[in-house]
PyMOL Python script that loads the backbone (N, CA, C, O; Angstrom):
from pymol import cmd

cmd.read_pdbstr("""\
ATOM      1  N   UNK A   1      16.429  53.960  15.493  1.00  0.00           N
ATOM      2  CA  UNK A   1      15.513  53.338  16.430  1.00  0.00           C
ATOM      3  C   UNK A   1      16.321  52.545  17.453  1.00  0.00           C
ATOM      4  O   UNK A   1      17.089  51.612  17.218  1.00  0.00           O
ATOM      5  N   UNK A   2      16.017  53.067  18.594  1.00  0.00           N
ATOM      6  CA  UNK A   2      16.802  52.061  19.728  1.00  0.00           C
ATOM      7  C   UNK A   2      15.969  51.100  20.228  1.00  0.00           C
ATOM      8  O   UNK A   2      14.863  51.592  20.449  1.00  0.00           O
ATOM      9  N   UNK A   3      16.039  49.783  20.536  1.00  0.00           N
ATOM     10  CA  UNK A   3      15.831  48.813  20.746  1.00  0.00           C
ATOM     11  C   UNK A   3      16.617  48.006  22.397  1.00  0.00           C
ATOM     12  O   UNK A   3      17.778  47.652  22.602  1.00  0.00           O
ATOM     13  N   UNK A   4      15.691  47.968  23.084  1.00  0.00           N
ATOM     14  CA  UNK A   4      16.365  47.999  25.104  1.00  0.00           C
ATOM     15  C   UNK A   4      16.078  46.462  24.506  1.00  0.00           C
ATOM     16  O   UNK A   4      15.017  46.209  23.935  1.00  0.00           O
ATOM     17  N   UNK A   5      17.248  45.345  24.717  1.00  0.00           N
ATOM     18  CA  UNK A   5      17.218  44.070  24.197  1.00  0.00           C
ATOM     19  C   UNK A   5      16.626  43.518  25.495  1.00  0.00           C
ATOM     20  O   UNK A   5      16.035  42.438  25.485  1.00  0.00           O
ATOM     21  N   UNK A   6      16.824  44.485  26.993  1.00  0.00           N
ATOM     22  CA  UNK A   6      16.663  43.435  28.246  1.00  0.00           C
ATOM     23  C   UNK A   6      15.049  43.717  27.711  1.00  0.00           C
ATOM     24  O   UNK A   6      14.374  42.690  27.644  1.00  0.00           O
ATOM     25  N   UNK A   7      14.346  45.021  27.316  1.00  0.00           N
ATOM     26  CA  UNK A   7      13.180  44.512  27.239  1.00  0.00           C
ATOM     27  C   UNK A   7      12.314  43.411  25.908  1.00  0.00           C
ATOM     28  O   UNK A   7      11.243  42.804  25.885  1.00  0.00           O
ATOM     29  N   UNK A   8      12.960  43.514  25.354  1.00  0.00           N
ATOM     30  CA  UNK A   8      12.488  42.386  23.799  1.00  0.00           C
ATOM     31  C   UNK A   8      12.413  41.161  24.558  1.00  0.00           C
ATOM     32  O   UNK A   8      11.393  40.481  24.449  1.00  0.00           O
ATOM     33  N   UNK A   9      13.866  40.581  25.727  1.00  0.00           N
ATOM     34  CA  UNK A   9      13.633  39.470  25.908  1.00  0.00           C
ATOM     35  C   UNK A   9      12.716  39.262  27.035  1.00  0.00           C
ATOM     36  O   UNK A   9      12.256  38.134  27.208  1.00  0.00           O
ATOM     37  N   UNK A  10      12.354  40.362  27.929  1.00  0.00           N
ATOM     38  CA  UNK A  10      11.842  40.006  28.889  1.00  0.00           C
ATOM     39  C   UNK A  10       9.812  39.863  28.513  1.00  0.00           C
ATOM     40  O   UNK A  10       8.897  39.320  29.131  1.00  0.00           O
ATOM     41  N   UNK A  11       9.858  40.456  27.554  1.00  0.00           N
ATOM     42  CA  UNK A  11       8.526  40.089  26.971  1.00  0.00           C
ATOM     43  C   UNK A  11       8.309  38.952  25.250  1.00  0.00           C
ATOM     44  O   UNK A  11       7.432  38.899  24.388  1.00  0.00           O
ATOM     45  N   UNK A  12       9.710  38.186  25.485  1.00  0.00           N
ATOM     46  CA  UNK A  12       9.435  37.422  24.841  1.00  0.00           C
ATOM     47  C   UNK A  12       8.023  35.982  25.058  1.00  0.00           C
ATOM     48  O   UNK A  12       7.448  35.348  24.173  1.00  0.00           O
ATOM     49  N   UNK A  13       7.923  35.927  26.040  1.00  0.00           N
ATOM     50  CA  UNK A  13       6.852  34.980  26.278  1.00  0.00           C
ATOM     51  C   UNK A  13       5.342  35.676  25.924  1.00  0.00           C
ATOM     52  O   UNK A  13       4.278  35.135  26.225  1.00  0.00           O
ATOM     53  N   UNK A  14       5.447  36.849  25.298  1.00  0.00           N
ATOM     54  CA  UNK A  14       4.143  37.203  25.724  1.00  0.00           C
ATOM     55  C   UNK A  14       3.726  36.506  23.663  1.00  0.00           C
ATOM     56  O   UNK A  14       2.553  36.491  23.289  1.00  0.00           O
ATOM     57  N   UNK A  15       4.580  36.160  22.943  1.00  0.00           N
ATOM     58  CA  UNK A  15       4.156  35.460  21.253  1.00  0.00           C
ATOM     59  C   UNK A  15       3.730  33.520  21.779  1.00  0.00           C
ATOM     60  O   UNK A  15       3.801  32.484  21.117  1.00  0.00           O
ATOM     61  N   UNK A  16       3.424  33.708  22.825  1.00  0.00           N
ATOM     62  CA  UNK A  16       3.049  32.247  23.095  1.00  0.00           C
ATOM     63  C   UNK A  16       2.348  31.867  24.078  1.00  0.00           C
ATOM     64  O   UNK A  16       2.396  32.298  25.230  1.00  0.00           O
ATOM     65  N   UNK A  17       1.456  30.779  23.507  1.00  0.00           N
ATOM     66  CA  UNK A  17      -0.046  30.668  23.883  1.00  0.00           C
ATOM     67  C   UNK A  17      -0.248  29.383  24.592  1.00  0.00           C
ATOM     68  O   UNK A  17       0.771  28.700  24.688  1.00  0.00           O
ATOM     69  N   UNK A  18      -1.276  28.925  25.082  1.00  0.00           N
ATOM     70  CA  UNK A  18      -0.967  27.592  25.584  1.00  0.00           C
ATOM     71  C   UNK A  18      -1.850  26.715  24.594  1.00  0.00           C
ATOM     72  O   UNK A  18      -2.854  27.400  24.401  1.00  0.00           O
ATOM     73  N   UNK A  19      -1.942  25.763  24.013  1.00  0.00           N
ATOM     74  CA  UNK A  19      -2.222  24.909  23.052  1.00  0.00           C
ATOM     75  C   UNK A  19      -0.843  24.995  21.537  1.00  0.00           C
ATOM     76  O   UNK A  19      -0.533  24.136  20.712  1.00  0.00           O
ATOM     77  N   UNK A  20      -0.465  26.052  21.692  1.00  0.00           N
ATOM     78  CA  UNK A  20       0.878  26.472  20.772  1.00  0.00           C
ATOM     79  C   UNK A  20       1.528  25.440  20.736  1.00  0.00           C
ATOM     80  O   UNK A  20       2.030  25.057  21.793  1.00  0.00           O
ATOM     81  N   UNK A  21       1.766  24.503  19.264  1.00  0.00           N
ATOM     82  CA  UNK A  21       3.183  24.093  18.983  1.00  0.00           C
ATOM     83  C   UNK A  21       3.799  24.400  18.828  1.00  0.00           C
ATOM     84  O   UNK A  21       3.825  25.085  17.806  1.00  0.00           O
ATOM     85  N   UNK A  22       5.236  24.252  19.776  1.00  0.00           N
ATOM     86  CA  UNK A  22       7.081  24.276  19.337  1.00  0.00           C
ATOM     87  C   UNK A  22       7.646  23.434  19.036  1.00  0.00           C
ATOM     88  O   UNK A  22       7.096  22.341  18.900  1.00  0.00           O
ATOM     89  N   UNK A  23       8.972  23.612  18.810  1.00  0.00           N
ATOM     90  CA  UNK A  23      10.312  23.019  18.614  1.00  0.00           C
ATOM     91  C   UNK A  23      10.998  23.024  19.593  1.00  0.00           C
ATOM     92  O   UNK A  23      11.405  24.175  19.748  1.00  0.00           O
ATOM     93  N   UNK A  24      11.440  22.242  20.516  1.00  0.00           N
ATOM     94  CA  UNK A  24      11.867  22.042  21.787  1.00  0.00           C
ATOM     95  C   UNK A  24      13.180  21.329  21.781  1.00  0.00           C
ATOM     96  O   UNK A  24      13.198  20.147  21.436  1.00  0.00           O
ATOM     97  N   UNK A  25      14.080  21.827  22.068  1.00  0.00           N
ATOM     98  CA  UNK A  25      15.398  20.864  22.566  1.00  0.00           C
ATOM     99  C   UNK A  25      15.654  20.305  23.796  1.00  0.00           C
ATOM    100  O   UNK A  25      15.986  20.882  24.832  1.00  0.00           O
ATOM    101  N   UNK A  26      15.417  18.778  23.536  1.00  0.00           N
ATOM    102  CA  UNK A  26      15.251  18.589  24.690  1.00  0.00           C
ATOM    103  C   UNK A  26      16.503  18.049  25.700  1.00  0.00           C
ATOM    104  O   UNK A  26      17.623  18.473  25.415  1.00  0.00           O
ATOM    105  N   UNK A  27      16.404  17.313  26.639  1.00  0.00           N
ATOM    106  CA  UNK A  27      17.705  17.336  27.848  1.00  0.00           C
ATOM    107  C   UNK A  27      18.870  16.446  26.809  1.00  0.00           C
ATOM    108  O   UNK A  27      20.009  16.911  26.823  1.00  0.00           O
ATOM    109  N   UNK A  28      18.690  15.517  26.146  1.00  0.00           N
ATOM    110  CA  UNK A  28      19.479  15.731  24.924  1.00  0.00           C
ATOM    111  C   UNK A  28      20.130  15.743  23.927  1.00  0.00           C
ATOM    112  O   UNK A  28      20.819  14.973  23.258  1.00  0.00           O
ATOM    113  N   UNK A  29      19.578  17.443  23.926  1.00  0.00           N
ATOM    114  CA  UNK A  29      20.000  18.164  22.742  1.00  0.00           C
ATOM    115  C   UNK A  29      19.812  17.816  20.940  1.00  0.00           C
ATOM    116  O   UNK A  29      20.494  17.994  19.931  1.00  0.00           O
ATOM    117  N   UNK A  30      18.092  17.062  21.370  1.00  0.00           N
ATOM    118  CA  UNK A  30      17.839  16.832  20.503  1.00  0.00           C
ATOM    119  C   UNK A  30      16.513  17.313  20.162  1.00  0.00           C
ATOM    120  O   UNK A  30      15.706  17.066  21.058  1.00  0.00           O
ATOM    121  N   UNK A  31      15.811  18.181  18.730  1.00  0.00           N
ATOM    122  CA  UNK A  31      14.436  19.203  18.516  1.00  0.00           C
ATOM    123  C   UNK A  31      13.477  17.828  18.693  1.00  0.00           C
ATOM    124  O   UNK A  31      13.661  16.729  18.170  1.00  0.00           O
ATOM    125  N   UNK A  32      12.642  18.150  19.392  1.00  0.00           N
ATOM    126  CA  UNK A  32      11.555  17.582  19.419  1.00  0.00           C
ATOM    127  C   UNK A  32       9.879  18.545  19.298  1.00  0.00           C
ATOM    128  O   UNK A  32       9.768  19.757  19.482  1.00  0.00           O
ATOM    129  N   UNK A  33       8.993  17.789  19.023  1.00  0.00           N
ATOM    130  CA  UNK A  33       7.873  18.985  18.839  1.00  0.00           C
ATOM    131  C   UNK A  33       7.036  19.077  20.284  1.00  0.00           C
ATOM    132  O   UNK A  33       6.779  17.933  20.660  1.00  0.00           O
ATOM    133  N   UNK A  34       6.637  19.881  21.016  1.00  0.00           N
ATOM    134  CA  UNK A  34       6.040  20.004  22.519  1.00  0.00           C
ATOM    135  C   UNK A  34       4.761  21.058  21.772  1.00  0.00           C
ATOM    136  O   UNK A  34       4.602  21.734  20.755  1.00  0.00           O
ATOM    137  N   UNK A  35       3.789  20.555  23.415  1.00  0.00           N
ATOM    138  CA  UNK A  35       2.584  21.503  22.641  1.00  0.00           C
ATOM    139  C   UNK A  35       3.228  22.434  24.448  1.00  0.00           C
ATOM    140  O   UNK A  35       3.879  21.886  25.337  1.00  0.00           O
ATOM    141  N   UNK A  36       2.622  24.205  24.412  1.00  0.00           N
ATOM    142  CA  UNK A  36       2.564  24.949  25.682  1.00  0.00           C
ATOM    143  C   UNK A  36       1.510  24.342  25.853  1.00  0.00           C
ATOM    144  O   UNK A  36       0.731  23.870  25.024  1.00  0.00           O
ATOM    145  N   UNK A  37       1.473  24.359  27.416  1.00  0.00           N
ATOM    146  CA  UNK A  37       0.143  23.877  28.335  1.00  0.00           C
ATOM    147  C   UNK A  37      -0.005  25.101  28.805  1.00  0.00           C
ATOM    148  O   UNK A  37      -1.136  25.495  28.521  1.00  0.00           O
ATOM    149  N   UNK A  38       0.797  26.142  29.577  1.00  0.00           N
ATOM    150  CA  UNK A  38       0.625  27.249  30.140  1.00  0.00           C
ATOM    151  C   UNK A  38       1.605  28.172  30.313  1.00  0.00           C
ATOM    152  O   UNK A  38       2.680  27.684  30.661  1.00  0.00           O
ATOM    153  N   UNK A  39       1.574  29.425  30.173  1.00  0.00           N
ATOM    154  CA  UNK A  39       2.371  30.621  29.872  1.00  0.00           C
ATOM    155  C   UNK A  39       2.320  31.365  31.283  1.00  0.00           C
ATOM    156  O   UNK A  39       1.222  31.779  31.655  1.00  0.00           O
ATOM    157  N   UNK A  40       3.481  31.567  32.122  1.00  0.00           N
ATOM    158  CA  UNK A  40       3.279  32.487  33.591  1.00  0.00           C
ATOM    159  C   UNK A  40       4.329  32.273  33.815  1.00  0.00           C
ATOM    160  O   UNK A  40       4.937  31.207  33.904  1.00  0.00           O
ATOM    161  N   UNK A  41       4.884  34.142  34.018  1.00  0.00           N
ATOM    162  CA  UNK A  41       5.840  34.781  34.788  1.00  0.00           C
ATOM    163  C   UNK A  41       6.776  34.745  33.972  1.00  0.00           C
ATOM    164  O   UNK A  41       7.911  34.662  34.442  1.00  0.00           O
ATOM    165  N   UNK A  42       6.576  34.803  32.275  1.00  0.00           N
ATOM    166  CA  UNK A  42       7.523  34.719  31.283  1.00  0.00           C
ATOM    167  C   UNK A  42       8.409  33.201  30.893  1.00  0.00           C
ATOM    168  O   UNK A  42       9.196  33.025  29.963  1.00  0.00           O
ATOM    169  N   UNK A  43       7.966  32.219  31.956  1.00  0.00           N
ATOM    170  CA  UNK A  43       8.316  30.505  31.754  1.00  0.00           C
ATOM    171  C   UNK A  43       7.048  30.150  31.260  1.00  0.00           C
ATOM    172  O   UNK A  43       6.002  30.707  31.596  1.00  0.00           O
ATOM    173  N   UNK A  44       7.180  28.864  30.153  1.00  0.00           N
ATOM    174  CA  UNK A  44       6.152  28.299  29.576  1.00  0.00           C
ATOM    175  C   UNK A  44       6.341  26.678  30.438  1.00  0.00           C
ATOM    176  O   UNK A  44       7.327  26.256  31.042  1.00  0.00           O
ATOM    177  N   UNK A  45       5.225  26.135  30.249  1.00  0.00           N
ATOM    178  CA  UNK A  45       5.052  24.808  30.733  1.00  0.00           C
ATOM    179  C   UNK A  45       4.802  24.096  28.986  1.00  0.00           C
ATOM    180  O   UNK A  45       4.004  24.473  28.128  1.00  0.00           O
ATOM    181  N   UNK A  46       5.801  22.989  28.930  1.00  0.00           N
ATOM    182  CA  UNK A  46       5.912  22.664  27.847  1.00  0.00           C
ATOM    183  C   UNK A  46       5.658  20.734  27.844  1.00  0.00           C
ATOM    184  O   UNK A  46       6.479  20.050  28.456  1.00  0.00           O
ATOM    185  N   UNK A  47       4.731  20.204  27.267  1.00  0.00           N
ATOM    186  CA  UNK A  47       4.357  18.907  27.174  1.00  0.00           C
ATOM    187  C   UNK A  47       5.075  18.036  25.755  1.00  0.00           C
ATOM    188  O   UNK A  47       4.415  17.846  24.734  1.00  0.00           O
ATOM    189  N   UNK A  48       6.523  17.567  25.913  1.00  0.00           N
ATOM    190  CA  UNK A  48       6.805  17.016  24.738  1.00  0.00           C
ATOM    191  C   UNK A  48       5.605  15.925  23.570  1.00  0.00           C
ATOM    192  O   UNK A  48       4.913  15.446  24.468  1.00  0.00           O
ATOM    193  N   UNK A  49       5.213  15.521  22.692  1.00  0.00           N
ATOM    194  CA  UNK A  49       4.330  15.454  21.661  1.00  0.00           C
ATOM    195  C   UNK A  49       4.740  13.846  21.836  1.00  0.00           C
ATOM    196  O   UNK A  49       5.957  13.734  21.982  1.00  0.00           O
ATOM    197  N   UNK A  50       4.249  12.971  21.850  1.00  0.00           N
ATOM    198  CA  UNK A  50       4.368  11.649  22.075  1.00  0.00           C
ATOM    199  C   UNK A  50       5.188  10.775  23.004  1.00  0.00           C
ATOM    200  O   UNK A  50       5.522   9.620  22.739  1.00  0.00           O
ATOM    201  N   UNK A  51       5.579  11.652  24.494  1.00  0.00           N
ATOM    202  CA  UNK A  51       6.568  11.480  25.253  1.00  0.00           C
ATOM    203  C   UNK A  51       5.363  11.563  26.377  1.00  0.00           C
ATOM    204  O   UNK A  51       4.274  12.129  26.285  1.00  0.00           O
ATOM    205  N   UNK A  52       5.889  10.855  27.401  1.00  0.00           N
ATOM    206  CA  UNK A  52       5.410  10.771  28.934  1.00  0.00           C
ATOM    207  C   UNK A  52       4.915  12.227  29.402  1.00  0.00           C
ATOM    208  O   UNK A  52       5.439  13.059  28.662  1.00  0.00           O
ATOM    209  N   UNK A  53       4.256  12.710  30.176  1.00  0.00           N
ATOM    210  CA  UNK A  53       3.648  13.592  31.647  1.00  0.00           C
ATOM    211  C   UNK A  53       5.094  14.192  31.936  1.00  0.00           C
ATOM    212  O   UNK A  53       5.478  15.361  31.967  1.00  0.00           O
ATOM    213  N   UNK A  54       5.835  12.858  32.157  1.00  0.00           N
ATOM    214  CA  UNK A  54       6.618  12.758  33.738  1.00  0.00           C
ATOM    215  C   UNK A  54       7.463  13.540  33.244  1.00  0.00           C
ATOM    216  O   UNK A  54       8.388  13.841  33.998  1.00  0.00           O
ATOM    217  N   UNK A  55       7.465  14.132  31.866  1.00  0.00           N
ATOM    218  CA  UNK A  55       8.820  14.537  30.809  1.00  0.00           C
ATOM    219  C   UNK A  55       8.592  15.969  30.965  1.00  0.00           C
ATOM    220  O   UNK A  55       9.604  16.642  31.165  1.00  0.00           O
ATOM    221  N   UNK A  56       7.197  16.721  30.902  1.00  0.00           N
ATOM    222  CA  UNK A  56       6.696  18.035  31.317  1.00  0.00           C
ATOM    223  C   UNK A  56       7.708  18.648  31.596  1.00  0.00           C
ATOM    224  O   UNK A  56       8.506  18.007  32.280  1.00  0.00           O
ATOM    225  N   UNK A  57       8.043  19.840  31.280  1.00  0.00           N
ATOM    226  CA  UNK A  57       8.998  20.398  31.936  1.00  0.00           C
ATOM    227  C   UNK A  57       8.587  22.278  31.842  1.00  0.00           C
ATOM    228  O   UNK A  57       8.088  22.633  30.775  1.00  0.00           O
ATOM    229  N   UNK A  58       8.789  23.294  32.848  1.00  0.00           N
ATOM    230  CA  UNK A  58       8.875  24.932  32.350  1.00  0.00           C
ATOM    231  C   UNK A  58      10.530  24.632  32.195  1.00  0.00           C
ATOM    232  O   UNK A  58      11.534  24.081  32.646  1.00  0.00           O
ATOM    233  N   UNK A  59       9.920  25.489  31.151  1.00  0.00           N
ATOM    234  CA  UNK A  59      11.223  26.143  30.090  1.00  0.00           C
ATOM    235  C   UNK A  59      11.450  27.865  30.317  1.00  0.00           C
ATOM    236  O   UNK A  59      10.381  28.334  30.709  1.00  0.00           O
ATOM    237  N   UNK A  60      12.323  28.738  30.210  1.00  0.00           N
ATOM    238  CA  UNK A  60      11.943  30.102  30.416  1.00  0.00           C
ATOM    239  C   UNK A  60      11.914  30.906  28.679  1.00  0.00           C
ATOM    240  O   UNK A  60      12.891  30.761  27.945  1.00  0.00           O
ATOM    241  N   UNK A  61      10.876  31.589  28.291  1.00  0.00           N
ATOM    242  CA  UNK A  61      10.236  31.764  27.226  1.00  0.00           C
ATOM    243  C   UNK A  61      11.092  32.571  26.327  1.00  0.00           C
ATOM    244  O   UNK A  61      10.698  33.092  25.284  1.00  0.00           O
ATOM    245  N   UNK A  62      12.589  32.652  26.928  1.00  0.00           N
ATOM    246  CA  UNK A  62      13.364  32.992  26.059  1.00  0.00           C
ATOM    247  C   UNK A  62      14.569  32.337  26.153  1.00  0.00           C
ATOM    248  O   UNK A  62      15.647  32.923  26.263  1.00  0.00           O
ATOM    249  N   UNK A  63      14.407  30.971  26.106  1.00  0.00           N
ATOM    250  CA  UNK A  63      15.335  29.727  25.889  1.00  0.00           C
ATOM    251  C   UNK A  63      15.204  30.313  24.492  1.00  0.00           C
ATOM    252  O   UNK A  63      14.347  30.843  23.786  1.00  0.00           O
ATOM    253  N   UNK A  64      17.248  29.740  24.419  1.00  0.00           N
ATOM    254  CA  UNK A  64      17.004  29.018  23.306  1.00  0.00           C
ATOM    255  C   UNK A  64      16.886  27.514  22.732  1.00  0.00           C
ATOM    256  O   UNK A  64      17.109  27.085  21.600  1.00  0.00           O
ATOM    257  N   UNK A  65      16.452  26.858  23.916  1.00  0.00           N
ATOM    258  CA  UNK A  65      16.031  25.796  23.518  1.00  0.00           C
ATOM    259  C   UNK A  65      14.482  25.743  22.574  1.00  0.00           C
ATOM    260  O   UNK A  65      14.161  24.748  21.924  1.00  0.00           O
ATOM    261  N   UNK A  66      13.878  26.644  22.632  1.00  0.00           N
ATOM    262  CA  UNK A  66      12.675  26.559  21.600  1.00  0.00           C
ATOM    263  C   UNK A  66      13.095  27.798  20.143  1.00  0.00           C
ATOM    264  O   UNK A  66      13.608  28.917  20.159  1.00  0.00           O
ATOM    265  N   UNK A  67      12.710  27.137  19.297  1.00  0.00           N
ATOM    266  CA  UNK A  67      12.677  27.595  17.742  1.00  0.00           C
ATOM    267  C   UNK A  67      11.254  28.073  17.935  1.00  0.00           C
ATOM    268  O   UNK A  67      10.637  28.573  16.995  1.00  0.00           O
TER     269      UNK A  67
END
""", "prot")
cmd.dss("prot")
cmd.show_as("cartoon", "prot")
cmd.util.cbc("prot")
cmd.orient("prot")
């Protein structure tokens, strides 16, 4: 079975939803938990979990900054 890796990653955003909790590494380099707010163009919009607005950040949905 061959497996095109540019395509696995380029539809990696499509296993994530917006209300979805992650594991987020954040600027740093430390896991924190974020909920998705919104999924488009394969970047997620990610709201860290007891942290400021202003902290919001898109991430691209095949970081490996998210577990």
């Amino acid at each position: 079975m061959n497996i095109n890796l540019e395509e696995k990653y380029n539809d990696a955003w499509r296993r994530f939803f917006p209300g979805q909790l992650v594991d987020v590494k954040d600027t740093v380099d430390k896991w924190s938990e974020a909920e998705i707010l919104e999924v488009e163009d394969g970047r997620l919009l990610i709201s860290y979990c007891y942290w400021q607005k202003k902290w919001d950040e898109w991430i691209d949905a095949d970081s490996d900054r998210i577990a």
